[in-house]
DRENDREN-330276 format. One record per residue: x, y, z of N, C-alpha, C, O in turn; residue number from 1; residue in one letter. Coordinates in steps of 0.02 Angstrom, whole numbers, padded with zeros to 5 digits. Layout:
N
R     nx     ny     nz    cax    cay    caz     cx     cy     cz     ox     oy     oz   i aa
R      X      Y      Z      X      Y      Z      X      Y      Z      X      Y      Z NUM  A
...
This chain:
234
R     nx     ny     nz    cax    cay    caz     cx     cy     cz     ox     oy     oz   i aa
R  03904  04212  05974  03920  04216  05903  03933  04289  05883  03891  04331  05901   1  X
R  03981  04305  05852  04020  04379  05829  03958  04407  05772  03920  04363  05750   2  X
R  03950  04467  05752  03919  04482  05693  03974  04519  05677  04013  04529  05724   3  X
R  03991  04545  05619  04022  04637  05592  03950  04665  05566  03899  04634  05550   4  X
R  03966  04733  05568  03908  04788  05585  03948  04844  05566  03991  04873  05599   5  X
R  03925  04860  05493  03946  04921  05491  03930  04993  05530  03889  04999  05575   6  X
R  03970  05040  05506  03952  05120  05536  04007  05149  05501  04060  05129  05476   7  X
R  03960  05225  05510  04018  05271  05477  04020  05338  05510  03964  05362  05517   8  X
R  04068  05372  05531  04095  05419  05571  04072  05506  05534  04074  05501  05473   9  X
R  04061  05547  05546  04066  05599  05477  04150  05649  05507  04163  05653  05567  10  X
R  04182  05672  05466  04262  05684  05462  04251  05735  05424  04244  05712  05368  11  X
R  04243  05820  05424  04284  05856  05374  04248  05846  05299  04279  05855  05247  12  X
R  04193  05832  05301  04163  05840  05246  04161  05748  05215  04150  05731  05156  13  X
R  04172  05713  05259  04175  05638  05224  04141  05584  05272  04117  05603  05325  14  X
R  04140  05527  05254  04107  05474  05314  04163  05426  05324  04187  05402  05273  15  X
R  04185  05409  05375  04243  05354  05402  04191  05310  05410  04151  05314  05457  16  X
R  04188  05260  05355  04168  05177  05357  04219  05137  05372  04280  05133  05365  17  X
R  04151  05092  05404  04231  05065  05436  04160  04997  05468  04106  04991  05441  18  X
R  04177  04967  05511  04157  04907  05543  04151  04890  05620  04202  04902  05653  19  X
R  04106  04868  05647  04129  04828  05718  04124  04768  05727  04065  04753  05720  20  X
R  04144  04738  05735  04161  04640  05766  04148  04641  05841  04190  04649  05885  21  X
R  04073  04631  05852  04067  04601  05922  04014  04557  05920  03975  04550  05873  22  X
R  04013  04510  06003  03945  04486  05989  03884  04505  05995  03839  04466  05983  23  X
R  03871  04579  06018  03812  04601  06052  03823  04672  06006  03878  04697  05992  24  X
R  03754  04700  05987  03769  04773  05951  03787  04818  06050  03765  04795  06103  25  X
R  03816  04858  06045  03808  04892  06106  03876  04857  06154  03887  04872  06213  26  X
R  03907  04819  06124  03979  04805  06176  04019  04872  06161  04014  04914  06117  27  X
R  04069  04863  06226  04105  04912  06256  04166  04884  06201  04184  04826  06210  28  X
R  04194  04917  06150  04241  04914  06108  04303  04910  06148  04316  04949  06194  29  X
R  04350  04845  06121  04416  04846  06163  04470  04862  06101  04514  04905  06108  30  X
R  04466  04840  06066  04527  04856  06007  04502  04902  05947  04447  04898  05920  31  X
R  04552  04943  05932  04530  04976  05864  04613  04968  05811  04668  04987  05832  32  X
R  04602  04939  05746  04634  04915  05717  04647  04985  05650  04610  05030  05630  33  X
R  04702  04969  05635  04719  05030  05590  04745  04997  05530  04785  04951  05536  34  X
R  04726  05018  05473  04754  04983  05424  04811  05035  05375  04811  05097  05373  35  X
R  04851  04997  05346  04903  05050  05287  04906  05062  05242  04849  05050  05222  36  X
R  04949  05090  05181  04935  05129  05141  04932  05076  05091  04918  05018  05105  37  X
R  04951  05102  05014  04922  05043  04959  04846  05049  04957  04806  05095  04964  38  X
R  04840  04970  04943  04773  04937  04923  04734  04934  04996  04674  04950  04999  39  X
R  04767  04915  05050  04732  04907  05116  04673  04937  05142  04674  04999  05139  40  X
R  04628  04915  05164  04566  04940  05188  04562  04917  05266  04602  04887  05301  41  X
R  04476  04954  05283  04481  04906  05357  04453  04830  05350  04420  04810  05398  42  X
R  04460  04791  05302  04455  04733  05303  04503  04681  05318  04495  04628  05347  43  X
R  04553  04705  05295  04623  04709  05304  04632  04639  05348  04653  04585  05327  44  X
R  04611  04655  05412  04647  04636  05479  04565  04576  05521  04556  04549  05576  45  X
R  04520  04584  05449  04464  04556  05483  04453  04506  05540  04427  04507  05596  46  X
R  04493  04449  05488  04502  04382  05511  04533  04392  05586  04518  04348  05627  47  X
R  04575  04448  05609  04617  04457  05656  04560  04458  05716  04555  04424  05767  48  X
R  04518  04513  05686  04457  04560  05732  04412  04543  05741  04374  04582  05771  49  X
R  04382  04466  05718  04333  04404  05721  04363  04338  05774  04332  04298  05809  50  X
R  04423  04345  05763  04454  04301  05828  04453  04326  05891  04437  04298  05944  51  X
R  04472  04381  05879  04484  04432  05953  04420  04439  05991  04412  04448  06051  52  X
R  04368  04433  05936  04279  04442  05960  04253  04400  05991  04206  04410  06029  53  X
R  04286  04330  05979  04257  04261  05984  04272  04252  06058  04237  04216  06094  54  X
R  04329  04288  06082  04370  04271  06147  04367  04343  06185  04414  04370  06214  55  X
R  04290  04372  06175  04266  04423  06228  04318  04485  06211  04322  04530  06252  56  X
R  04351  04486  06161  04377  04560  06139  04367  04601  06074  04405  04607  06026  57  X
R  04300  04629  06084  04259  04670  06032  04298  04726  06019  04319  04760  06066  58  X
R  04321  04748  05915  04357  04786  05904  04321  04816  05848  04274  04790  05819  59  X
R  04340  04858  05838  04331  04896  05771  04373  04912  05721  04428  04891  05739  60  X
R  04380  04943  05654  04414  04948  05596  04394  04987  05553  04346  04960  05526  61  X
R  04407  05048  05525  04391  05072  05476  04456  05094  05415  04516  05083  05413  62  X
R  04407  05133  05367  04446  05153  05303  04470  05238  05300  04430  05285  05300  63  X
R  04540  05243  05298  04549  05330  05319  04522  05344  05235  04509  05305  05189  64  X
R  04522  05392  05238  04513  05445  05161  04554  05434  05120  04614  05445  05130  65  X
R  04535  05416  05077  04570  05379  05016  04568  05293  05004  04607  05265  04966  66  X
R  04538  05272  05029  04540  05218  05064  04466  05162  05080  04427  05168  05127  67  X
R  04466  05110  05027  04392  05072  05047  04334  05110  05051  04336  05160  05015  68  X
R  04284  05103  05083  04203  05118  05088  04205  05190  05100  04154  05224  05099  69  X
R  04257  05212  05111  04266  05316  05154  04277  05310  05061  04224  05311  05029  70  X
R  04339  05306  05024  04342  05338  04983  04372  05428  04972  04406  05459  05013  71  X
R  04352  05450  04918  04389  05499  04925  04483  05499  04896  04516  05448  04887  72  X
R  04501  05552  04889  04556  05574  04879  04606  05566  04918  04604  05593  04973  73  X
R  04669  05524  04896  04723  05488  04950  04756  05588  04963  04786  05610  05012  74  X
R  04743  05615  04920  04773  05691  04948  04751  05751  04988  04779  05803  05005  75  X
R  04694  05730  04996  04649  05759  05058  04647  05722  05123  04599  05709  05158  76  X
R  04707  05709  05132  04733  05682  05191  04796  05666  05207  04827  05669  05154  77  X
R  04835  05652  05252  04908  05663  05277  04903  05596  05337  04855  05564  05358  78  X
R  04967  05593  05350  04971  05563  05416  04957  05584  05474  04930  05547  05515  79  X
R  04973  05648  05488  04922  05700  05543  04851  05696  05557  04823  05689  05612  80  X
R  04817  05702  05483  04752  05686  05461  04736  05616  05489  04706  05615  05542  81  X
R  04751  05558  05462  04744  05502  05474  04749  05503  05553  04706  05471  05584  82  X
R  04790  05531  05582  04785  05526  05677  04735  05561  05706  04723  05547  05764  83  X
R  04703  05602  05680  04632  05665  05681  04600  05597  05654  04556  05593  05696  84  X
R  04593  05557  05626  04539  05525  05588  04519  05461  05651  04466  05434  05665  85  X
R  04579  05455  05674  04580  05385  05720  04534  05414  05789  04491  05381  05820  86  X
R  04550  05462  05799  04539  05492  05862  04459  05509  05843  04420  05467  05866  87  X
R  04436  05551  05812  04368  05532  05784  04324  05478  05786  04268  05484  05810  88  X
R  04345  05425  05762  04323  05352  05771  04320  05323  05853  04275  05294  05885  89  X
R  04358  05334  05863  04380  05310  05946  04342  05362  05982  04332  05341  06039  90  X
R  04320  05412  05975  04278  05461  05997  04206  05444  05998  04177  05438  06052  91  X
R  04180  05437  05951  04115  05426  05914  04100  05366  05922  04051  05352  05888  92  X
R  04128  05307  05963  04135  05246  05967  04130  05228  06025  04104  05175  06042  93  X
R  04157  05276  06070  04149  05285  06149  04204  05223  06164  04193  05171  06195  94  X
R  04253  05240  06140  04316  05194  06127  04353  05216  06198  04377  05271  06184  95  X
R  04364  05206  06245  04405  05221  06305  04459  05145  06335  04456  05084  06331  96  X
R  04507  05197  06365  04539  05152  06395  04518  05082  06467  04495  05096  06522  97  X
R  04531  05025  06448  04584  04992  06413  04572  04988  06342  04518  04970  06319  98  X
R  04614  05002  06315  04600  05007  06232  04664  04977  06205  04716  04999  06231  99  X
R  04670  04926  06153  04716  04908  06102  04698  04928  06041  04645  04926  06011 100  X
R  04773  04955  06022  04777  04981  05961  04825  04919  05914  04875  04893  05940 101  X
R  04806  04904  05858  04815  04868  05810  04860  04899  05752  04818  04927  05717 102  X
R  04906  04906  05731  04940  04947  05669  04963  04904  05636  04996  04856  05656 103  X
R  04945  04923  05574  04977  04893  05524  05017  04945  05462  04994  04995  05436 104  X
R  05072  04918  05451  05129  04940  05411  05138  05045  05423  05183  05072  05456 105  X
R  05094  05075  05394  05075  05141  05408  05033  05158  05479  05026  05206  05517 106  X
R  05013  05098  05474  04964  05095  05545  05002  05104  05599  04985  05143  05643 107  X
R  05054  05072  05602  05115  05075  05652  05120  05129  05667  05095  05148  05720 108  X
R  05152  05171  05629  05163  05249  05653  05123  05265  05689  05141  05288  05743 109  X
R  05038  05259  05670  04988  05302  05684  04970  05276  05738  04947  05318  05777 110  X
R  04969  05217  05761  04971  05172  05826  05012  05212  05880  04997  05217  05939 111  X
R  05065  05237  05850  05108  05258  05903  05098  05339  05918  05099  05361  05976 112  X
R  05090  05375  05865  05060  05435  05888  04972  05465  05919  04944  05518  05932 113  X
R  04960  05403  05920  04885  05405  05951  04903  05378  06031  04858  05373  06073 114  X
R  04987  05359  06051  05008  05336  06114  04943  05396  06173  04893  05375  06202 115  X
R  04967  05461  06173  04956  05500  06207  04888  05499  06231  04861  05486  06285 116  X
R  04865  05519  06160  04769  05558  06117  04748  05488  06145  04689  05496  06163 117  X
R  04767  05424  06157  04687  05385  06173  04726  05302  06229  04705  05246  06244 118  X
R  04780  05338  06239  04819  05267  06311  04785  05220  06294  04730  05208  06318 119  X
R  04819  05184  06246  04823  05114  06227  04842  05075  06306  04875  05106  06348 120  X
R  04818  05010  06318  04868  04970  06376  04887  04933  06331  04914  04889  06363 121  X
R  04894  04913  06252  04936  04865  06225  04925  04892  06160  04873  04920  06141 122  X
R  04984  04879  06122  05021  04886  06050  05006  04851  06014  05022  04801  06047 123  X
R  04977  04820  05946  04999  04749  05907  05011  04774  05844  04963  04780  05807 124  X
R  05086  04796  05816  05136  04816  05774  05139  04784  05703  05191  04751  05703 125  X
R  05103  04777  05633  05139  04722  05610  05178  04755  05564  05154  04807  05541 126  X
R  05239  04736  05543  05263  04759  05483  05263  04836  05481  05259  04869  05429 127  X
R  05268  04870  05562  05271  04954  05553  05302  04977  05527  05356  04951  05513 128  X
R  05281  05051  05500  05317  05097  05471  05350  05143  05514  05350  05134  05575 129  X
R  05384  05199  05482  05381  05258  05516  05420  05310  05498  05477  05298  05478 130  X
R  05401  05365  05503  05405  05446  05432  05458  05487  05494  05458  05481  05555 131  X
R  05490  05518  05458  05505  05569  05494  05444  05627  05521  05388  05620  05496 132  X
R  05450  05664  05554  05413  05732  05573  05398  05787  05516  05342  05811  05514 133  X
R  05450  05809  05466  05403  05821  05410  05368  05805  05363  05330  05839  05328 134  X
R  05383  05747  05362  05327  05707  05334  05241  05716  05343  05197  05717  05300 135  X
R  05237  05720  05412  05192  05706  05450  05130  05756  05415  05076  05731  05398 136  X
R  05142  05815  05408  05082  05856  05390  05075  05861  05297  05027  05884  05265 137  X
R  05125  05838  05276  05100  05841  05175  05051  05797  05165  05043  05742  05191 138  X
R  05021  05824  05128  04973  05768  05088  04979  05728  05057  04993  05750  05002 139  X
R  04977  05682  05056  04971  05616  05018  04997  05643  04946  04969  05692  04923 140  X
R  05039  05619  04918  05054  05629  04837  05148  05645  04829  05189  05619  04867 141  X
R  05160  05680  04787  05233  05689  04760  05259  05732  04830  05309  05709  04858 142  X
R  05246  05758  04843  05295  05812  04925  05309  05759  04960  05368  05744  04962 143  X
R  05272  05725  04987  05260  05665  05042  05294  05588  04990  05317  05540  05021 144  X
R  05293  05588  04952  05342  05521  04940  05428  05544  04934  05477  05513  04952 145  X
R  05420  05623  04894  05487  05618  04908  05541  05643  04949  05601  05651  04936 146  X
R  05511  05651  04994  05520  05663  05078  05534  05599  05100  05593  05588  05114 147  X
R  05483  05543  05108  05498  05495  05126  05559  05451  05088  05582  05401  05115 148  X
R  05575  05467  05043  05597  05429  04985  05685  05434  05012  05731  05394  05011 149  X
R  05676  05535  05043  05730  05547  05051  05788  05537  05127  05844  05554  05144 150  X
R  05724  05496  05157  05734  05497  05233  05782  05432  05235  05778  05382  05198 151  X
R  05838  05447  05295  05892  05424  05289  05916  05392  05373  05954  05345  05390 152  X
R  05885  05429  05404  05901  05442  05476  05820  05426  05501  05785  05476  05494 153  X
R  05787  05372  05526  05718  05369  05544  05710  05380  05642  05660  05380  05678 154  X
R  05790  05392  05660  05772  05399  05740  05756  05469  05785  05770  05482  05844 155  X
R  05729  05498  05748  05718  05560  05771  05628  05584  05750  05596  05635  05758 156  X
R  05606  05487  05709  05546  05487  05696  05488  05495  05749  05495  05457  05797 157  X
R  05429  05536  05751  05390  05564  05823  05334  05479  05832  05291  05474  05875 158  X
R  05346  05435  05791  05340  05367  05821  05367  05333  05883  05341  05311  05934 159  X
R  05450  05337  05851  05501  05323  05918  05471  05371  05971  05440  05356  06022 160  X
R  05487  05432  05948  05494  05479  06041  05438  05459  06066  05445  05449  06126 161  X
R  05342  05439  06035  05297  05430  06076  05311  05350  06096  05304  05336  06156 162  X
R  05321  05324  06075  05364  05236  06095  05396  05241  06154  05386  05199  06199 163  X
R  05435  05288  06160  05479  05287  06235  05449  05319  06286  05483  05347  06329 164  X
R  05375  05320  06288  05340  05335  06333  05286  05306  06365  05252  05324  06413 165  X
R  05283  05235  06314  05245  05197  06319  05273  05140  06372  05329  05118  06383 166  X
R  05198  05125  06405  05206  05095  06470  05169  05028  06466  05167  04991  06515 167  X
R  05136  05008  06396  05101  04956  06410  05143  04898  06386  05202  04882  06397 168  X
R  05080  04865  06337  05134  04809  06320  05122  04814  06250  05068  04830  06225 169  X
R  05191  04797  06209  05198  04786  06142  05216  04708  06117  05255  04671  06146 170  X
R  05181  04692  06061  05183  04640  06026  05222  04666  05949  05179  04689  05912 171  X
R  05276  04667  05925  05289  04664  05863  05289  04597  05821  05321  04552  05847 172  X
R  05256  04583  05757  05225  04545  05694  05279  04572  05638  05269  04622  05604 173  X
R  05343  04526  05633  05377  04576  05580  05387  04482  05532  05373  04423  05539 174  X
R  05421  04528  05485  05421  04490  05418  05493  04495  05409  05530  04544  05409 175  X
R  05508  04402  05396  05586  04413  05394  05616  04454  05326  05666  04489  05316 176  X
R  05553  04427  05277  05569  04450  05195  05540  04535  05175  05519  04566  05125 177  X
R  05550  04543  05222  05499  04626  05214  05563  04669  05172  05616  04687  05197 178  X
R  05541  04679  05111  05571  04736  05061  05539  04789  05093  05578  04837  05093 179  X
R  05494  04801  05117  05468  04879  05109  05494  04940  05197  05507  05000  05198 180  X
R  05493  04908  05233  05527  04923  05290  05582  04941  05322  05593  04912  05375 181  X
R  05624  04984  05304  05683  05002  05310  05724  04933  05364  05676  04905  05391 182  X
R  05770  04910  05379  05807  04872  05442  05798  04923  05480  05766  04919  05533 183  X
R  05823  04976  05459  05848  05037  05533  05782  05050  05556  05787  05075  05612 184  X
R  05718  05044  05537  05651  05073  05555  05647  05019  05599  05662  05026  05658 185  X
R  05627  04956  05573  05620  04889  05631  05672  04898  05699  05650  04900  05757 186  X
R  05721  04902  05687  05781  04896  05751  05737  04966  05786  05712  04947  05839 187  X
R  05722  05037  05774  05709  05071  05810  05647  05039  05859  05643  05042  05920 188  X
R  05608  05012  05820  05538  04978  05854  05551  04942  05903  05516  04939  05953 189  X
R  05630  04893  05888  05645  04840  05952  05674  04866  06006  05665  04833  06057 190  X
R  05720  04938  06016  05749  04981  06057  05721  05014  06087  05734  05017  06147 191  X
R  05663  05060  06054  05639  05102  06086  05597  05121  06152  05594  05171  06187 192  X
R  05554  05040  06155  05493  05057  06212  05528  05021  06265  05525  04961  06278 193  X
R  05573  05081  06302  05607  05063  06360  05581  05068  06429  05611  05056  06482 194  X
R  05519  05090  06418  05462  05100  06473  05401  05041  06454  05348  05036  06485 195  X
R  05415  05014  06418  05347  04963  06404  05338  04904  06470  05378  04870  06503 196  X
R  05293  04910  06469  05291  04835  06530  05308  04762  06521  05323  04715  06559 197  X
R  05298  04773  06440  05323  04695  06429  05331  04719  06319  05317  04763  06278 198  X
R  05360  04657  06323  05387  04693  06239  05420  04624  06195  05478  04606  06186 199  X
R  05372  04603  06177  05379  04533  06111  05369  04541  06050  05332  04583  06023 200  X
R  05403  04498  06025  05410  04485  05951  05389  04416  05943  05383  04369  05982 201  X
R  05376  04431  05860  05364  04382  05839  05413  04405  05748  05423  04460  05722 202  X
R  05429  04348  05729  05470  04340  05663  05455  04285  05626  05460  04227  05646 203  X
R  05430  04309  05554  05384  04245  05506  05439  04236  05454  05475  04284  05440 204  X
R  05444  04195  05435  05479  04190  05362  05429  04217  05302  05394  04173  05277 205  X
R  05421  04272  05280  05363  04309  05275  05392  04380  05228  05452  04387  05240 206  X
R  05371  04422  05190  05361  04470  05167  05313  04537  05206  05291  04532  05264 207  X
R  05307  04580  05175  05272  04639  05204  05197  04629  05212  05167  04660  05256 208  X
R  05162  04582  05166  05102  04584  05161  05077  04529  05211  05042  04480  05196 209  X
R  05098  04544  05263  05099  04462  05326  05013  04453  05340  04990  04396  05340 210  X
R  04963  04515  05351  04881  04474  05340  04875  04447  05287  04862  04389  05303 211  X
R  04876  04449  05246  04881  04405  05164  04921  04337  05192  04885  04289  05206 212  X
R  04988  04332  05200  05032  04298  05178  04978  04240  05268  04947  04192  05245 213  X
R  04972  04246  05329  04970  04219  05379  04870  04187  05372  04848  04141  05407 214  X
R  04828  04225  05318  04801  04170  05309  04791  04141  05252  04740  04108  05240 215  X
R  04838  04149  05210  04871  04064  05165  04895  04034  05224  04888  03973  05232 216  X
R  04917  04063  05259  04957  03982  05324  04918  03959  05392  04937  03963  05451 217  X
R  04877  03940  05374  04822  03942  05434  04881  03888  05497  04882  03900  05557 218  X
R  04910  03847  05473  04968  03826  05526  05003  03858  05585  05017  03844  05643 219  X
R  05012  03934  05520  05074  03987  05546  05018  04048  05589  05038  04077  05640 220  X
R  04955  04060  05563  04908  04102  05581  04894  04090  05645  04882  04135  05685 221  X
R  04893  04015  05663  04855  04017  05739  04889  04027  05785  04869  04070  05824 222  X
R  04949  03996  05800  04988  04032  05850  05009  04110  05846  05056  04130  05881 223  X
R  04980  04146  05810  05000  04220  05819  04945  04252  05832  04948  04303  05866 224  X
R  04873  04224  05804  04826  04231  05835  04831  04239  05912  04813  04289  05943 225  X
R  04859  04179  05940  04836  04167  06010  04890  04211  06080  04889  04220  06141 226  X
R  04933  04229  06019  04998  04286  06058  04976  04369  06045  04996  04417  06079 227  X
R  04937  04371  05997  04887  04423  05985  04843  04436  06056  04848  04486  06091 228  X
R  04801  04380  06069  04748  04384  06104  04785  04366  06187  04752  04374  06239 229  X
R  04835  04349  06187  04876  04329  06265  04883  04402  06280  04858  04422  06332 230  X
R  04926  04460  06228  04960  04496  06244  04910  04571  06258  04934  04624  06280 231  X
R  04828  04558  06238  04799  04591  06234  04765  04579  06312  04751  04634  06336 232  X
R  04748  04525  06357  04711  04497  06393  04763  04512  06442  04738  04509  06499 233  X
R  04817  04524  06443  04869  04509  06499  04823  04564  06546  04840  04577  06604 234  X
């Protein structure tokens, strides 16, 4: 039987709360799940990280700065920050490889630039984002939206270049109805990991908010559940 169990990390003057989903206090953590910007917390992806537990794959989840139980100021932190924040957690967690990384929407990016800092052997993508390179170090607020706002060209994003170095396996979770996701950002995600060992999709009739939207559909939820947990076990 799974419990969640909180903990909190200390970061730069703050605490990364956040959660673990296993059945035993003291399991060897296999997934760490990242959640995105908005309203999102590490609750986010719970339901995801209670299945994964049930079937012997204990994960974790927390809240970056600005964000759920951490709290704090969305501008005392960056996307840089947020990859310093992950690596912390996964540190302090005794998080080692084989390790799956989980991204969601913003998470994506950060999924992919943590490729290097912590060798994921598998990806699970939903609804990723992804910033150009100056983006990467502004703070959260007016510099950083209208930077992003102004980005036009996303293939020269340091998501892609760490993507094409990746050797494990990727699962992309995209949304056919997704307003918030550029097309050209998704197509880079399906091109890029030309070194991956193996590289699936999945496509919902669905919007951006696909943990929300997949459990209203407990129909549509379980088979992605179980391509979740195939692609993690391979």
């Amino acid at each position: 039987m799974t419990a969640v169990r909180a903990f909190s990390v200390p970061f730069r003057g703050y605490r990364l709360a956040g959660a673990i989903t296993s059945a035993a206090d003291g399991d060897t953590l296999r997934v760490l799940a990242l959640h995105g910007g908005g309203q999102s917390n590490h609750r986010t992806a719970q339901y995801l990280l209670t299945h994964l537990a049930e079937h012997g794959l204990p994960g974790a989840a927390f809240d970056h700065i600005g964000h759920g139980d951490t709290g704090g100021e969305l501008s005392d932190s960056s996307l840089d920050d947020r990859v310093e924040q992950a690596v912390a957690v996964a540190q302090a967690r005794r998080m080692r490889p084989p390790l799956a990384l989980i991204g969601s929407s913003m998470g994506g990016h950060i999924a992919c630039r943590l490729i290097t800092r912590l060798q994921p052997e598998a990806l699970v993508l939903f609804c990723p984002a992804a910033y150009e390179a100056a983006a990467e170090p502004l703070p959260f607020g007016p510099a950083f939206q209208q930077t992003i706002r102004s980005t036009s060209d996303f293939a020269a994003s340091p998501a892609f270049e760490a993507l094409e170095h990746f050797r494990g396996r990727l699962l992309l979770v995209l949304g056919e109805q997704d307003a918030v996701i550029p097309p050209a950002v998704i197509e880079q995600y399906r091109q890029r990991a030309r070194q991956a060992a193996r590289v699936e999709l999945i496509s919902l009739p669905a919007g951006h908010l696909l943990h929300r939207w997949l459990q209203e559909q407990p129909d549509r939820m379980r088979p992605v559940l179980d391509r979740v947990r195939a692609i993690l076990q391979a």
